[in-house]
DOTI-278231 format. One record per atom (N, C-alpha, C): residue in one letter; atom name; x, y, z. Coordinates in pm, whole numbers, plus 50000, padded with zeros to 5 digits. Atoms other than C-alpha are relative to their C-alpha. Layout:
% DOTI-278231
R / A / CA / X / Y / Z
...
This chain:
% DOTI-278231
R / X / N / 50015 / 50139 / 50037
R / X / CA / 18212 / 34709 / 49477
R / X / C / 50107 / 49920 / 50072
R / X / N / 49937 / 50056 / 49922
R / X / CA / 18341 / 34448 / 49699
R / X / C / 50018 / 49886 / 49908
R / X / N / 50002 / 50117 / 50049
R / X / CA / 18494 / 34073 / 49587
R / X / C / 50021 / 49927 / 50105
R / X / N / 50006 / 50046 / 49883
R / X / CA / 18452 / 33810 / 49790
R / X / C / 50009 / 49816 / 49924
R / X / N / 49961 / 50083 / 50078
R / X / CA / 18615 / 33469 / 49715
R / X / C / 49933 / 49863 / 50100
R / X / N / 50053 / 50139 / 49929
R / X / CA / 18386 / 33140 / 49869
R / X / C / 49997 / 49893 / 49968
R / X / N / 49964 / 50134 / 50028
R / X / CA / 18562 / 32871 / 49716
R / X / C / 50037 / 49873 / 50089
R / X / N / 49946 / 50067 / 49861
R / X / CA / 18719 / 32746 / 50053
R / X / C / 49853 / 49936 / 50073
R / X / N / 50072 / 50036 / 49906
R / X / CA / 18383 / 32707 / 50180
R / X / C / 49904 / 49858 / 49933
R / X / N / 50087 / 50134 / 50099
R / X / CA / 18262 / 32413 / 49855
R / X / C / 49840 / 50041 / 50047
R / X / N / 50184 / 49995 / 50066
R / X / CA / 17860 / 32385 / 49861
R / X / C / 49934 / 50089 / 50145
R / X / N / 50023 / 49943 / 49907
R / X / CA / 17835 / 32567 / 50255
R / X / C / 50013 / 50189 / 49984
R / X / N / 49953 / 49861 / 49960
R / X / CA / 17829 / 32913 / 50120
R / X / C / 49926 / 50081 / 50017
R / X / N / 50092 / 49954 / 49998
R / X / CA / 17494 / 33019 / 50135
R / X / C / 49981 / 50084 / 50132
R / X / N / 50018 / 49911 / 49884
R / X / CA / 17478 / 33166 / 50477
R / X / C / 50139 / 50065 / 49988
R / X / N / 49863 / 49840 / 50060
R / X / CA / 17845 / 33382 / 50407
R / X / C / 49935 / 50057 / 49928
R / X / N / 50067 / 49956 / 50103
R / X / CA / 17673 / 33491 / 50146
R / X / C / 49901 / 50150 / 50024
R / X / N / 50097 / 49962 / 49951
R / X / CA / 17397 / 33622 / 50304
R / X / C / 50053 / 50109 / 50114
R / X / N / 49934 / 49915 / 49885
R / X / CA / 17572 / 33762 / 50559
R / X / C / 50084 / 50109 / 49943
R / X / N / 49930 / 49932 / 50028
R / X / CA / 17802 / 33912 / 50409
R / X / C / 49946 / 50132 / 49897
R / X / N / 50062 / 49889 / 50057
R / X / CA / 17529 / 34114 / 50194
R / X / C / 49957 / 50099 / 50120
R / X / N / 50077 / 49971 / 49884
R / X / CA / 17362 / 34214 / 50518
R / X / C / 50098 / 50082 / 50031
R / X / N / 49877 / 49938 / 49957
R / X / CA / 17694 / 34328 / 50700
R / X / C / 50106 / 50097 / 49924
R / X / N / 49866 / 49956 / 50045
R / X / CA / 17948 / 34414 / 50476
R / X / C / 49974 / 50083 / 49848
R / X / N / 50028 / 49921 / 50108
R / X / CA / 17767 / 34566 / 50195
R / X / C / 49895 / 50095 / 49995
R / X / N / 50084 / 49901 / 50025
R / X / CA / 17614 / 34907 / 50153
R / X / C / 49905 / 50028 / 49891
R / X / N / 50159 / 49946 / 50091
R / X / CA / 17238 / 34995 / 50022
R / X / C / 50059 / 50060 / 49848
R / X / N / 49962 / 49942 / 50159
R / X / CA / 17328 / 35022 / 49641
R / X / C / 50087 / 49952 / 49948
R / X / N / 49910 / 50076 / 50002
R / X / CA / 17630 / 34875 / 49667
R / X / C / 50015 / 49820 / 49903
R / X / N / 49998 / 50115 / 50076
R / X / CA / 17735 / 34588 / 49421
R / X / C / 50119 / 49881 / 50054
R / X / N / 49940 / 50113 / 49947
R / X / CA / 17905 / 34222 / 49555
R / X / C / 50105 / 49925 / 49878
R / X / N / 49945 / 50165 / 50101
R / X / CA / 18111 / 33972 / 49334
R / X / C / 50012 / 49926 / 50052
R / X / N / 49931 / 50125 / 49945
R / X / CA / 18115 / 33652 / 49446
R / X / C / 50026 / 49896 / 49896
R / X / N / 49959 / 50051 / 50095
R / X / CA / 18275 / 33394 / 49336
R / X / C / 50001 / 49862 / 50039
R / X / N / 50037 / 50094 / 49917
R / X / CA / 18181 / 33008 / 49415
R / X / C / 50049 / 49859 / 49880
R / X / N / 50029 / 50098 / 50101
R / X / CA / 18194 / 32633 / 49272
R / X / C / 49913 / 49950 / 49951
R / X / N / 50169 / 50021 / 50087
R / X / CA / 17939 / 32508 / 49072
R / X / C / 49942 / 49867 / 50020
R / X / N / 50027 / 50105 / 50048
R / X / CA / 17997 / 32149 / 49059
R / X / C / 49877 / 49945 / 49909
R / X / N / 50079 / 50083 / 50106
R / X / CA / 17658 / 31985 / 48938
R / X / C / 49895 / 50133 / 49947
R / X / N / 50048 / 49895 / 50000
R / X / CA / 17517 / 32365 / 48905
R / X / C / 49916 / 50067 / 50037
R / X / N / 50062 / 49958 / 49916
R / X / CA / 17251 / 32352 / 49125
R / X / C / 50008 / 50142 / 50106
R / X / N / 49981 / 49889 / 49949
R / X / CA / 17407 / 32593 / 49292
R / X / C / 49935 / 50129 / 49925
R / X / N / 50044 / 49856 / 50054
R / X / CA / 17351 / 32884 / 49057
R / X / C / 49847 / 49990 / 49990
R / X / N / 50181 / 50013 / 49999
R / X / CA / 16940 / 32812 / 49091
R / X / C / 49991 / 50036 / 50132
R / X / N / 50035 / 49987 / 49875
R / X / CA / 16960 / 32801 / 49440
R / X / C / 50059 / 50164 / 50057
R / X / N / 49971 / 49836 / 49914
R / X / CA / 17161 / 33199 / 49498
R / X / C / 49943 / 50058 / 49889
R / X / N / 50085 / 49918 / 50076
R / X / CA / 16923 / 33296 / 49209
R / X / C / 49865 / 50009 / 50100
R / X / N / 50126 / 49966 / 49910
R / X / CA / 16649 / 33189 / 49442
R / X / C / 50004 / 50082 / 50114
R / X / N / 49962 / 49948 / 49905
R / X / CA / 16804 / 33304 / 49742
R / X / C / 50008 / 50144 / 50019
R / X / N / 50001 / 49848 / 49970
R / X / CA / 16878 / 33623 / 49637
R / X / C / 49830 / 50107 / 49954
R / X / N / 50161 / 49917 / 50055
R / X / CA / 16513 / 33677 / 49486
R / X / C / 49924 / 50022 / 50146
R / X / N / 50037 / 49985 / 49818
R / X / CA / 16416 / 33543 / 49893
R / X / C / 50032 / 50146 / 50041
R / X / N / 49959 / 49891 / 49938
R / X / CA / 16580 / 33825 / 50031
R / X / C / 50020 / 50097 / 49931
R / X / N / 49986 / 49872 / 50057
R / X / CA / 16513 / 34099 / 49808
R / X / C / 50160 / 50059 / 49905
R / X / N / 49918 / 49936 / 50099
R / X / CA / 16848 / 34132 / 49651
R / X / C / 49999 / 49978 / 49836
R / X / N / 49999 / 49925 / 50154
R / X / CA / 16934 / 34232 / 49283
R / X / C / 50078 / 49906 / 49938
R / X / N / 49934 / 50050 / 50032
R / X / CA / 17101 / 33927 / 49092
R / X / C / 50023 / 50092 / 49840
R / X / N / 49924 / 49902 / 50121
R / X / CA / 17307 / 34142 / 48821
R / X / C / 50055 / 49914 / 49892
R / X / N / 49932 / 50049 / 50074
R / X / CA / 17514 / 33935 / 48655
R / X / C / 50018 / 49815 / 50065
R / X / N / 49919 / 50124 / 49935
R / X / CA / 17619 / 33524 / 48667
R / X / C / 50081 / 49947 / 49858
R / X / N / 49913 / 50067 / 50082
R / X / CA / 17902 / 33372 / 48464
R / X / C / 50079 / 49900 / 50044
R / X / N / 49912 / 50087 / 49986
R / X / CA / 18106 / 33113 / 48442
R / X / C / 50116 / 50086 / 50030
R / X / N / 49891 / 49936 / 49970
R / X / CA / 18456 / 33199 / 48574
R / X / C / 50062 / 49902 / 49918
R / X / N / 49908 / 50064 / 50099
R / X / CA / 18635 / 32859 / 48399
R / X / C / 49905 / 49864 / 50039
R / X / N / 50062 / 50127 / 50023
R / X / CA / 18535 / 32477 / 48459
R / X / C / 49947 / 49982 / 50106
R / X / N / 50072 / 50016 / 49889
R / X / CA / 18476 / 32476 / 48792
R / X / C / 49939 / 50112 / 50109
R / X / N / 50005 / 49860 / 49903
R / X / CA / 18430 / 32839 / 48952
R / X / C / 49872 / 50064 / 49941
R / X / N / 50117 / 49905 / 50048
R / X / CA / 18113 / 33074 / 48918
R / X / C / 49990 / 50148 / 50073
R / X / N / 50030 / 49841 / 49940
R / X / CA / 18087 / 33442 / 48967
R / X / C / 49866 / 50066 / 49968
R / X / N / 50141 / 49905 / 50045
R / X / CA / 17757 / 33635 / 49011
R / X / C / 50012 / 50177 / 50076
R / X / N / 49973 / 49881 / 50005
R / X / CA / 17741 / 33985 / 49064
R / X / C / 49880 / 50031 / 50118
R / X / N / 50113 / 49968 / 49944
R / X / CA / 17486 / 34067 / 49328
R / X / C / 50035 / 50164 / 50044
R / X / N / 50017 / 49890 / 49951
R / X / CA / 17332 / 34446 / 49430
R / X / C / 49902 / 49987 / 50068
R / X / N / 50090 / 50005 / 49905
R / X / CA / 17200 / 34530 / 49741
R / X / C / 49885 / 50084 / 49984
R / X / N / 50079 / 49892 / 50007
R / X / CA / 16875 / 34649 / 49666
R / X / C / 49896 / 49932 / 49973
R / X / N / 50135 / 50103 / 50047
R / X / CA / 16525 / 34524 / 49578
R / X / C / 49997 / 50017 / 49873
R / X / N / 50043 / 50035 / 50176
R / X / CA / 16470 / 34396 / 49212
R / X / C / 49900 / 50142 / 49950
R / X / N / 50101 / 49920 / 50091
R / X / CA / 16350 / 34631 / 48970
R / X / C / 49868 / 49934 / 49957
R / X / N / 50111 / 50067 / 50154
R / X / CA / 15994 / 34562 / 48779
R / X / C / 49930 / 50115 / 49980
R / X / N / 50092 / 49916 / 50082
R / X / CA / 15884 / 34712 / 48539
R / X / C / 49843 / 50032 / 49974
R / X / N / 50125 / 49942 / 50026
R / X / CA / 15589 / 34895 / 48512
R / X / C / 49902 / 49905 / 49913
R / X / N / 50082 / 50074 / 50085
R / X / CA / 15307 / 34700 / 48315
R / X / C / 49836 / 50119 / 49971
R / X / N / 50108 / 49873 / 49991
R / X / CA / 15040 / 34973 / 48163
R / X / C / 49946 / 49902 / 49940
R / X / N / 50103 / 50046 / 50090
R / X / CA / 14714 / 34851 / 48029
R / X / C / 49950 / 50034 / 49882
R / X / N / 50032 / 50008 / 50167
R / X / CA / 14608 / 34774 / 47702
R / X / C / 49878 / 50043 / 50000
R / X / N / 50129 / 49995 / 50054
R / X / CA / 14319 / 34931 / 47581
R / X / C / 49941 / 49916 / 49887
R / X / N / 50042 / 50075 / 50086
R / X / CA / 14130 / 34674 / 47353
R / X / C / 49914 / 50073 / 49891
């Protein structure tokens, strides 16, 4: 598990991000990042992002008033099975 701090970069962090899953993180492998939130759009947009590109959003929390950490794993989303109902 890697941490990776993209506060320096304010609302431009979406491509680090990305990259840095790609490059710097191994198949299975779990991320922390850690970003600002301001109006919180953000956390919708690396929920979408990471659904785009197949990764695994694990965890997102608040860090304090202005910081956000989400937890990403490199891997494709689980889903669950869905068996049919016999009526």
């Amino acid at each position: 598990m890697k941490r990776y701090d993209l506060r320096p970069l304010k609302d431009n962090f979406y491509d680090r991000m990305l990259e840095l899953l790609s490059t710097d993180i191994k198949e299975d492998e779990n991320a922390i990042f850690l970003f600002e939130i301001g109006d919180f759009s953000p956390i919708q947009n690396v929920a979408d992002l990471m659904k785009e590109n197949e990764y695994t959003l694990m965890n997102s929390l608040k860090f304090n008033e202005v910081d956000w950490t989400v937890v990403i794993k490199k891997t494709k989303p689980q889903v669950a099975a869905v068996e049919a109902v016999e009526e």
